[in-house]
C-alpha positions, 0 to 999 in steps of 0.5 A: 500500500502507499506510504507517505514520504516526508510532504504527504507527513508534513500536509496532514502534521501543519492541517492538524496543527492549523485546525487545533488553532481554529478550534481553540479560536471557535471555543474562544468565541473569537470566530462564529459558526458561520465563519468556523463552517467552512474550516471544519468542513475542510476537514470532515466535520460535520455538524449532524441532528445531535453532534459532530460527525468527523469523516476520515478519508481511506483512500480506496478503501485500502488500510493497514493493521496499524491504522485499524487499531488506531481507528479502534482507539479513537472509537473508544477514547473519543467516540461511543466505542463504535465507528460507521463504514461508509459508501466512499469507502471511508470511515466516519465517527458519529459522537466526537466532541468538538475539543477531542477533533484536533487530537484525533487529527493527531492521532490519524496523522501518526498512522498516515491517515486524515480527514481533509477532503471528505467534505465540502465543495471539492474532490473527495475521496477516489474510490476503487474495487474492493478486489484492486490487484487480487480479482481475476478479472481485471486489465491491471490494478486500478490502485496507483491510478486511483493514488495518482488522482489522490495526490493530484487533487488533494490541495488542488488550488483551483478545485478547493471550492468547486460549486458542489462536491466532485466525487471519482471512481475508477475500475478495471475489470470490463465485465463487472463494475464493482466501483459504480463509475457510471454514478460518479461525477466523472468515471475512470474505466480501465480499457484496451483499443484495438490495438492492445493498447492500455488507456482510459474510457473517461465518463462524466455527469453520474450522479444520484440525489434529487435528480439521478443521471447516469454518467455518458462517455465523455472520451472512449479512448484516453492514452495513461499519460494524459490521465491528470490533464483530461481530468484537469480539463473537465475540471475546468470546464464544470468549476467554470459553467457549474451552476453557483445560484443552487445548490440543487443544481450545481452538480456536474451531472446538471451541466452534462444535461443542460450542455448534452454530452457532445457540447460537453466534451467539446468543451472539454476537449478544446480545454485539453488541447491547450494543456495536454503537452504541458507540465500535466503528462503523466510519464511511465516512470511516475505511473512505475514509480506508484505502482511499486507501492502496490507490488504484489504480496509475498505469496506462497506457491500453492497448488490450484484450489478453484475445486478445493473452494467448490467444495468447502463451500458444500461443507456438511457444516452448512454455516461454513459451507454458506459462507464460502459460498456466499462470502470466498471469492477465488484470488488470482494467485492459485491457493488464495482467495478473498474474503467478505466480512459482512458488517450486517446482523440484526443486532447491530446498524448495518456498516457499523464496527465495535472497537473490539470488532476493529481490533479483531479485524486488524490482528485477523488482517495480520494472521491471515491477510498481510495486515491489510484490509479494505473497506467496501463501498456497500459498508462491509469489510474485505480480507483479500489475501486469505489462504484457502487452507485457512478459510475455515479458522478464520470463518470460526474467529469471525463467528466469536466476534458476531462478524461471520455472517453469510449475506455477502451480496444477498438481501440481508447485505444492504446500504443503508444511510444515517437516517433521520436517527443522526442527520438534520436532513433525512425525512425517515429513519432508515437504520430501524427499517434496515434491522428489521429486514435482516431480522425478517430474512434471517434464514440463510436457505431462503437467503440463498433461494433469493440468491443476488438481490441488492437492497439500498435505504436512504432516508431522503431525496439526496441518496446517501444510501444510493436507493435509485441503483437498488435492484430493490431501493426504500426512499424515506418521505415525510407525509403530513408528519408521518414517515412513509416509504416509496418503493422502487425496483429496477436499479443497477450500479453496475456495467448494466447501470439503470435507475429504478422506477418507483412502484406506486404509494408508499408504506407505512413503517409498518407496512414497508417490510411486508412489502419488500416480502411480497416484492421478492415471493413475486419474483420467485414466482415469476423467475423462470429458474433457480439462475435468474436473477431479480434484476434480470427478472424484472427486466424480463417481466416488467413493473406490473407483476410487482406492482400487481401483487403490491397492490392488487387492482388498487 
């Protein structure tokens, strides 16, 4: 993984120490809210329904052992002993005091870590595939790219206050997009041309909110070295022509639509014809030097175990079996395979991880995984580098610390945003509803009979749990006081990307379990065998049969 040198050390030290002064100066009274707001949100703190929130940035997701434990002790000594896995693959604390956010920027200093750019109006966290390096279906690791655009945009004078937030993905594998670049301001998708030559499909105007777009082709074929200078174009471009009169409308996705795609890019192509033999050419050497940090792991020679892990995951101990079917991967490198740690059970909000749990991770990471872990963007957690043999100790020490839960990519494995239980913008509570849906479908056989189903929850119009790419999405609304749920059905984030269509009036919070039931024995019903999955069901058959059973002749 990247390790800092002595600039990035000294960025976040000086950031620490500039912060701990406006703090002190805010506690003063020397400066007012209003004049503190825009220096907080430079380093991820929030101010949410109840308290501070502070987000720390892991860019793709990828941290060490080190840095886990030091995420458990802040959860403990500054927090309420738990901290919350979020869909930028990042990792927030919901109760921090505002007198202990300058020494947790100490602390995450000390471990190479910070919270500077996961809010406010500018380039957040680049994002990636949570299997980066270890999954077989890739071109190349998309890493060093994704660490490449990190250290370009991290103080990038001319971005700082774009007029909205910008957020990046990038993906390499071509059949299965793990990294939802078609609902990213700009996408970044890993190609080949017909000649064999590596290079970039660049996307730009995803996005999801109040108004949901999906992202267009912007270039088809972009050569590696003018990766930072198209990037810096379309940049240019949206801080320019980006609506600044509302904030509703000033993310780029409006701009793509009001200009369409083929102005757009002409604009941004005439931007980069003036800048793309300058100082921004991205030489091989550099793309080499970052790609060392990602070198691959000392693997051990093992003999081939794709038939071992078809196997394992028949085991006569069915928990087990379930979760290597449901949660193993096979690896790139024969022997080895990667591991879902799946951060929803009922008895717990859905993303969130005890400091004991954190802990535990950090020394499983160390025993079976190289000290590294990833976050996902679906708020689960990834062991990449796990040795087939060892698969069923580990599955036994996830077990002991209510972490071993079989519902990888399965309908008890759902996004779900803070809700109206933290945040001053929500209209319903989402993570009561999320709970319970895992508690109604805790029956890992009727788990499996569903088979892939994606469920997102957000408890309003701007989507922080992504409900319009939901193969099935809740969106809470307010009705007269009361909260209601819309359902919708039909979403994708994947290569297939679609947004899903509303089915019709909303529920009760007493009602909208029952309906996400009925949703899926309709589906069963009308599959036409065990292999077909609900997003391509419902392709097939449409709207009516859901909304039939929903809401019979009404």
């Amino acid at each position: 993984m990247y390790q800092y040198d002595q600039y990035d050390q000294r960025i976040v030290e000086e950031r620490s120490r500039q912060f701990r002064g406006q703090v002190q100066r805010r506690l003063s009274g020397e400066i007012l809210e209003d004049e503190f707001k825009p220096l907080r949100l430079q380093n991820g703190l929030y101010m949410q329904l109840h308290a501070y929130m502070l987000r720390v940035a892991v860019p793709y997701g990828l941290l060490s052992s080190t840095q886990m434990r030091k995420l458990a002790h802040i959860a403990r000594t500054y927090d309420k002993g738990y901290g919350h896995l979020t869909t930028r693959q990042n990792m927030q604390f919901n109760w921090p005091t505002l007198e202990g956010v300058a020494n947790i920027l100490d602390e995450l200093a000390s471990v190479q870590m910070h919270a500077v750019q996961t809010s406010g109006n500018c380039i957040r966290n680049t994002t990636s595939d949570q299997f980066a390096g270890v999954t077989r279906d890739e071109l190349e690791d998309p890493r060093p790219y994704a660490e490449i655009i990190r250290q370009w945009s991290t103080f990038h004078p001319e971005f700082a206050f774009l007029p909205r937030k910008f957020k990046i993905a990038v993906n390499a594998t071509p059949d299965d997009d793990r990294a939802a670049v078609y609902f990213h301001d700009i996408g970044v998708k890993l190609v080949e041309n017909g000649a064999g030559e590596r290079g970039f499909e660049v996307l730009a105007g995803g996005g999801l909110g109040r108004t949901p777009h999906i992202g267009q082709t912007v270039r088809k074929f972009l050569p590696k070295e003018h990766l930072l200078s198209y990037l810096e174009s379309i940049l240019r471009v949206y801080n320019q022509f980006g609506r600044r009169d509302n904030k509703f409308k000033a993310r780029i996705k409006i701009l793509v639509n009001a200009l369409g795609i083929e102005e757009f890019s002409r604009r941004v192509e005439e931007e980069w014809e003036q800048i793309k033999d300058g100082d921004m050419l991205l030489p091989e050497e550099e793309i080499e030097r970052v790609k060392k940090h990602f070198a691959p792991h000392a693997y051990e020679t093992l003999p081939d175990s794709d038939s071992e892990l078809a196997a394992l995951a028949l085991d006569k101990d069915r928990a087990f079996g379930n979760w290597v079917k449901n949660n193993v991967r096979p690896h790139k490198v024969p022997g080895y395979a990667s591991v879902t740690i799946s951060v929803k059970d009922k008895e717990i909000p859905p993303g969130d991880l005890s400091d004991y749990q954190m802990d535990q991770v950090a020394d499983l990471a160390d025993r079976y995984s190289f000290g590294e872990m990833r976050i996902t963007h679906t708020q689960n957690l990834v062991l990449a580098d796990v040795k087939v043999s060892q698969l069923r100790e580990l599955h036994e020490k996830l077990v002991a610390v209510n972490l071993g839960n079989a519902n990888a990519n399965h309908i008890a494995d759902m996004i779900t945003c803070p809700g109206l239980d933290f945040c001053n913008l929500a209209n319903a509570r989402s993570i009561p509803i999320g709970m319970r849906i895992i508690d109604r479908f805790d029956d890992i056989d009727y788990m499996n009979d569903i088979g892939d189903v994606n469920l997102k929850i957000s408890g309003c119009i701007n989507a922080c749990g992504h409900h319009h790419v939901g193969n099935i999405g809740i969106l809470g609304i307010d009705k007269q006081g009361v909260e209601h749920y819309q359902l919708m059905l039909g979403g994708s984030a994947g290569n297939d990307a679609s947004l899903g269509q509303i089915v019709g009036p909303a529920f009760t919070q007493d009602e909208i379990v029952g309906a996400v039931d009925t949703v899926l024995q309709r589906y069963l019903k009308e599959r036409e065998s065990a292999d077909e999955t609900f997003i391509h069901c419902y392709r097939r058959v449409g709207m009516a049969p859901f909304k039939e059973a929903l809401y019979g002749d009404n």
